[in-house]
C-alpha positions in Angstrom: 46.1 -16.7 112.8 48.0 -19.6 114.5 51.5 -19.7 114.0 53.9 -22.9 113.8 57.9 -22.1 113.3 60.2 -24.9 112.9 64.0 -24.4 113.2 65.8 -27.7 111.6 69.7 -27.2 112.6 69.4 -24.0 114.2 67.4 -22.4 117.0 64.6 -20.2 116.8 65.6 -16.9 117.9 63.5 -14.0 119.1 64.8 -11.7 116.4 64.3 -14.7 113.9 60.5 -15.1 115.3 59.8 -11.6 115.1 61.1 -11.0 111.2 58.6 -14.2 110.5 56.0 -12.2 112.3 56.6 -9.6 110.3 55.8 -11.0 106.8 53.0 -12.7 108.3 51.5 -9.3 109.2 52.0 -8.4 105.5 49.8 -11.4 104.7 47.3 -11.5 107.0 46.1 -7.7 105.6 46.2 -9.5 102.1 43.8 -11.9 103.3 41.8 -10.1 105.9 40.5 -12.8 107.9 40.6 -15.8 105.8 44.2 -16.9 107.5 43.3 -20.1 109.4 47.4 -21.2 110.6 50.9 -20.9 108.9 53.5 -23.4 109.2 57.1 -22.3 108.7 60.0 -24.6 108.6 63.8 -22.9 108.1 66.8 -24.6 107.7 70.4 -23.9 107.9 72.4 -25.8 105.6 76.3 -24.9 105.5 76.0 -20.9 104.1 72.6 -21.2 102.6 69.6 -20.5 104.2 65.7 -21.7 103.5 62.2 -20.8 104.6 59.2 -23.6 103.6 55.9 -21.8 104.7 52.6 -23.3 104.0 49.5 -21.0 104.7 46.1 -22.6 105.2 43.1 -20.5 104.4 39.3 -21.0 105.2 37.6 -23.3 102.5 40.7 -25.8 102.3 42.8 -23.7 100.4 47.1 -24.0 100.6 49.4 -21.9 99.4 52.5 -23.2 99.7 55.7 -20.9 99.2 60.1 -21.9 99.3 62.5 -19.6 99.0 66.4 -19.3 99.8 69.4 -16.9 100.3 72.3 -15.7 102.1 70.2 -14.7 105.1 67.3 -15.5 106.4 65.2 -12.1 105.8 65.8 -13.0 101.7 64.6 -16.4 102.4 61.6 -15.4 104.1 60.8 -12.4 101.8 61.0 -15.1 98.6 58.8 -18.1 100.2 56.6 -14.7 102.0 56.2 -13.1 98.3 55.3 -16.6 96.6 52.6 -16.9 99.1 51.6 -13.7 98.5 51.4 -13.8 95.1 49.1 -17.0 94.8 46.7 -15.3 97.4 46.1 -12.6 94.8 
């Protein structure tokens, strides 16, 4: 699966790459093959954080998923489990 992360007011760290890599590994069993590319966008804005990641799957299919927190692994886990959840 191709991967596309996005950092809008912030750079993308390797630690911040690899957490997104993570969940995506998550996924990617979910959906065995299926998984064509991911686009993830995050954005810092003042003390909030959010994740925007939009999966595309074989046969034209999107699931889209947002999420936000106090750090990025609870933004990621929220948009991650709303993607997750529309794949089942």
């Amino acid at each position: 699966m191709r991967l596309e992360l996005t950092g809008r007011h912030l750079r993308i760290t390797p630690p911040l790459r690899r957490l997104v890599e993570e969940g995506l590994e998550k996924l990617d069993r979910l959906l065995h093959d299926s998984a064509v590319s991911m686009q993830v966008v995050l954005y810092q804005e003042k003390y909030r954080h959010r994740a925007e990641a939009t999966l595309h799957a074989r046969g034209e299919n999107f699931l889209h998923g947002t999420g936000s927190g106090r750090d990025w692994e609870t933004a990621l886990n929220q948009a991650l489990g709303k993607i997750n959840q529309q794949a089942r």
